[in-house]
C-alpha positions, 0 to 999 in steps of 0.5 A: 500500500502507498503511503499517501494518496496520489490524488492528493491537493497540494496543501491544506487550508487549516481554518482553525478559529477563522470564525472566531478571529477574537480568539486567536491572539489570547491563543497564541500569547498562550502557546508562546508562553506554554510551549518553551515552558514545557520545553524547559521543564521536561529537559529538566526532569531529563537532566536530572533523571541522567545526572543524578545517581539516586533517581537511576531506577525504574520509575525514572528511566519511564519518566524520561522517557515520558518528558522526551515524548512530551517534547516530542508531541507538544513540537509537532503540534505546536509550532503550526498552531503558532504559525496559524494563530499568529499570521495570515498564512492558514496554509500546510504543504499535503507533505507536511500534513502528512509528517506532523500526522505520523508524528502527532499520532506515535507520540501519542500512542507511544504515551498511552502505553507507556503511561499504562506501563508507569502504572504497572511499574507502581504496582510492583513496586509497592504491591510486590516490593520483594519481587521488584529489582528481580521484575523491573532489571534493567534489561526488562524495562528497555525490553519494555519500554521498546515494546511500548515504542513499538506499539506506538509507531505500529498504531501511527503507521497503520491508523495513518496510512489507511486514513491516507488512502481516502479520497477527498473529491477535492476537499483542502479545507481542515476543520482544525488548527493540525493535520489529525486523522478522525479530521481527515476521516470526516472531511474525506468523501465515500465510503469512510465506515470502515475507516471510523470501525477501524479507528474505534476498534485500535483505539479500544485496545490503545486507550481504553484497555491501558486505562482499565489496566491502570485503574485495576493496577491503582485499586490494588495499590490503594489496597496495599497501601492501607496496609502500611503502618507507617504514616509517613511510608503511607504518604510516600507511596500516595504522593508517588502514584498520584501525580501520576494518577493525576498525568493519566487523568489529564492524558486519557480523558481528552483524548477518549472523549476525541477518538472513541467516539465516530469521526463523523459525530465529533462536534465543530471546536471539539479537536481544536480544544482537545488538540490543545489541551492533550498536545500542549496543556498536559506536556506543559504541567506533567513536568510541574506535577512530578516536581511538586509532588515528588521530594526527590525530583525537588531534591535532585532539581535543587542541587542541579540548580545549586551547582550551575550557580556554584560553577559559575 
């Protein structure tokens, strides 16, 4: 199967809130100020994952892993957003499309699972703390997290190249501020039906049963829990597994309420305001919520900062 579909129009016109023209400019001052702001805060948290010794475990090698894909997806929305926002110029190359939608949609299946991941990665730690070091070496969680990429880049390739093949009877108008495949799917003309199943159907295994998983892996940690004497064990394990409760929450219900749903019923500002929300809102405060709720990442932040100033 082609790639891409050869009667394709040479670019896209990405209307964006053309109707609301009001809202662009408070937008775009926010996507200016959000986006270097991730950035900035997840090169920290990569930082200090590598350069501190006492966060070389487990969680963090998944957590670096997470700020590196929230770097990744927030830059390959973003800089479009700003340059429809900001200009005259609505306007995307069909090859550009095409990169930003392969890219967009790893990233994001990529997360989905790794998040899922994150949470069994808890779930040992605390609920089976004997068995962890033997469960979570370090050959299984690169095993791991390449079988998580994997899946990622399978989904996108697949999802993205069958949703390329539709054909849009000359249609080079997009609904949305990026280039997004349940979009693609409702502006493409024909039969789309198979197309919506199939979305739905990996969708359910991408979102869905990941989240299921995590909530069943967060009912028995909450279970172990109770159990610890310790308060101050107790309080640990809580700030531990609810900031990332907090991530998954943020990551999964915007995006379940965009891709579980048919293309065709989705509403007019629904994946602009999604698109928003999971591609930069959640990369923007992932990094603000694993550092206040995370007395080591804070600690290792610290000392980070402390010996820049010290070299200087």
């Amino acid at each position: 199967m082609a790639l891409i579909n050869k009667s394709h129009p040479e670019e896209f016109i990405l209307l964006g809130f053309a109707d609301r023209p009001w809202l662009e400019l408070p937008l775009f001052i926010i996507l200016l100020v959000t986006y270097p702001t991730a950035m900035i805060g997840n090169i920290a948290i990569i930082l200090v994952s590598i350069l501190d010794p006492c966060l070389h475990s487990p969680m963090y090698f998944f957590l670096t892993n997470l700020s590196f894909l929230d770097m990744c997806y927030t830059t390959s929305i973003v800089p479009q957003m700003l340059t429809n926002l900001g200009g005259s110029t609505k306007t995307i190359s069909y090859m550009r499309c095409v990169v930003q939608l392969y890219f967009f949609h790893i990233m994001g299946g990529t997360e989905c699972v790794l998040l899922a991941l994150m949470s069994f990665d808890r779930y040992v730690a605390i609920c089976k703390p004997l068995h962890y070091t033997l469960i979570m070496n370090q050959r299984n969680c690169i095993l791991l997290v390449s079988t998580v990429w994997l899946t990622g880049i399978s989904y996108a390739v697949s999802e993205a190249t069958v949703t390329l093949q539709l054909p849009l009877c000359g249609h080079n108008k997009l609904d949305h501020l990026v280039c997004e495949i349940p979009v693609l799917i409702k502006t493409a003309c024909g039969e789309k039906e198979t197309n919506e199943l199939a979305l739905s159907v990996v969708c359910i295994f991408l979102l869905a049963i990941p989240l299921c998983l995590i909530l069943a892996s967060y009912a028995s940690i909450g279970h172990a829990v109770f159990k610890i004497k310790s308060i101050e064990g107790r309080k640990k394990a809580f700030g531990t597994c609810s900031s990332h409760l907090i991530v998954v929450l943020l990551f999964y219900g915007p995006a379940i309420s965009m891709y579980l749903q048919p293309p065709s019923s989705i509403t007019k500002d629904q994946p602009k305001f999604m698109a928003l929300f999971y591609g930069v809102v959640t990369p923007t405060l992932n990094p603000f919520i694993y550092t206040l709720r995370n007395k080591d990442v804070k600690g290792a932040l610290g000392n980070l900062l402390k010996n820049i100033f010290m070299s200087k």
